[in-house]
C-alpha positions as CSV (number, residue, x, y, z in Angstrom):
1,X,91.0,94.7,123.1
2,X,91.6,95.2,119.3
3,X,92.4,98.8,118.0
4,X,91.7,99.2,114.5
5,X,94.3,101.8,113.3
6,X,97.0,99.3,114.2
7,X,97.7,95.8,112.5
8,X,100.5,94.0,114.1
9,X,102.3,91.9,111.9
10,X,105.7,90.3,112.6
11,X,107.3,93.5,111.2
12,X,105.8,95.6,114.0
13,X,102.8,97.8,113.6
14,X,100.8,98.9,110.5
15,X,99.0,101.8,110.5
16,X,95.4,101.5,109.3
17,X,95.4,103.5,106.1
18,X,98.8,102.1,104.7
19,X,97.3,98.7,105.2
20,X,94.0,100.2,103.6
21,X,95.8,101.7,101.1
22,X,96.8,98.2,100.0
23,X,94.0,97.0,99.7
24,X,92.5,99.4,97.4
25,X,95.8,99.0,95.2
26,X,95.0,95.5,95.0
27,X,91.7,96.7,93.5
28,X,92.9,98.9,91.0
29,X,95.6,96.8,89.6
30,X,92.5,93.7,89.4
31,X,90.5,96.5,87.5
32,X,92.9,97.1,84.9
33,X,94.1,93.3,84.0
34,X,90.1,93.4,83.4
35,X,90.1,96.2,81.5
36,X,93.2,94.8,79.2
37,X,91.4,91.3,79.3
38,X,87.9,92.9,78.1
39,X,89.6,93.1,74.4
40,X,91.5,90.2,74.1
41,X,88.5,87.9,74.8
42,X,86.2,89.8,71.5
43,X,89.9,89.0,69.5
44,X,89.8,85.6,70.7
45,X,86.1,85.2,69.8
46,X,85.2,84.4,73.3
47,X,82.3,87.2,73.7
48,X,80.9,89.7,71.8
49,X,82.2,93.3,71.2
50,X,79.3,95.1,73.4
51,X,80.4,93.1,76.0
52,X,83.6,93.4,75.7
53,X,83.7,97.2,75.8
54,X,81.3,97.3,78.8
55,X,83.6,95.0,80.2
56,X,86.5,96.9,79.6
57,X,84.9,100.4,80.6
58,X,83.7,99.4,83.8
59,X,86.9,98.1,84.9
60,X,89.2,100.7,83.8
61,X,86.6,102.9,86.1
62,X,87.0,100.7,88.4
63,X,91.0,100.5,88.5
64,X,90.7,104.9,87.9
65,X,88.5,105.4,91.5
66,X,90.8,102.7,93.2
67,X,94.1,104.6,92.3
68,X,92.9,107.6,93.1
69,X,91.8,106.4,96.5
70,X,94.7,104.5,97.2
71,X,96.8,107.8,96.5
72,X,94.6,109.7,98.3
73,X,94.8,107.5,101.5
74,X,98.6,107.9,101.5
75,X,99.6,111.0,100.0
76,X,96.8,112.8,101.3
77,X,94.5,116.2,100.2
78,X,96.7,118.0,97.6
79,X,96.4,121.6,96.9
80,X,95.2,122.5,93.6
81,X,96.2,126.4,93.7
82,X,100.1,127.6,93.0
83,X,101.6,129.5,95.8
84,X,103.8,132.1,95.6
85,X,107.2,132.3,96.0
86,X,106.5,134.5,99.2
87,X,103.6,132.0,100.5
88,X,106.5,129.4,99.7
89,X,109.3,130.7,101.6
90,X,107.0,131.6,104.9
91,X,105.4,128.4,104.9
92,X,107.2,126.4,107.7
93,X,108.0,122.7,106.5
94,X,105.5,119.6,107.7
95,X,107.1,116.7,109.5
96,X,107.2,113.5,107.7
97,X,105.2,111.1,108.9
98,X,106.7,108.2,110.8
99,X,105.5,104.8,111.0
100,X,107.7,103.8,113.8
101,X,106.9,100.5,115.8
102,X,105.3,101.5,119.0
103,X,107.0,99.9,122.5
104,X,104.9,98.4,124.8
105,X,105.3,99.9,128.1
């Protein structure tokens, strides 16, 4: 029976959203070659400059939404509003995660 939050690999166990994480990092670093290749090819000659601007904005879009999904996945909801310095010190510290290969019993 397969559980989909863990990959095993030969380094032990990957949790789900690190591996998914990858993936959409993949995606975002494809995005912006595109984006970076969309001028280049109207330089060259190779297509025209409408194209190569909607080619070039739809990919940096692309590349954008990945990273920021990506960085969501593994850093998580981040709060947008300051807290003060008495909010800060009375807040109790959250525990690391730890991706620590799981023993079989």
């Amino acid at each position: 029976m397969s559980n989909r939050t863990d990959l095993g690999t030969a380094y032990g166990r990957i949790p789900w959203p690190v591996f998914e994480s990858g993936l959409w990092l993949r995606l975002a670093i494809s995005g912006a070659i595109v984006a970076i290749l969309g001028p280049v090819l109207v330089v060259t000659g190779d297509t025209s400059p409408l194209a190569g601007a909607a080619m070039s904005v739809a990919s940096g879009a692309v590349a954008v939404l990945s990273w920021r999904r990506m960085n969501f996945l593994l850093v998580g909801k981040r709060d947008t509003k300051p807290e003060t310095a008495a909010a800060a010190a009375t807040r109790t510290p959250a525990a690391a995660p730890r991706y620590v290969r799981a023993h079989a019993a």
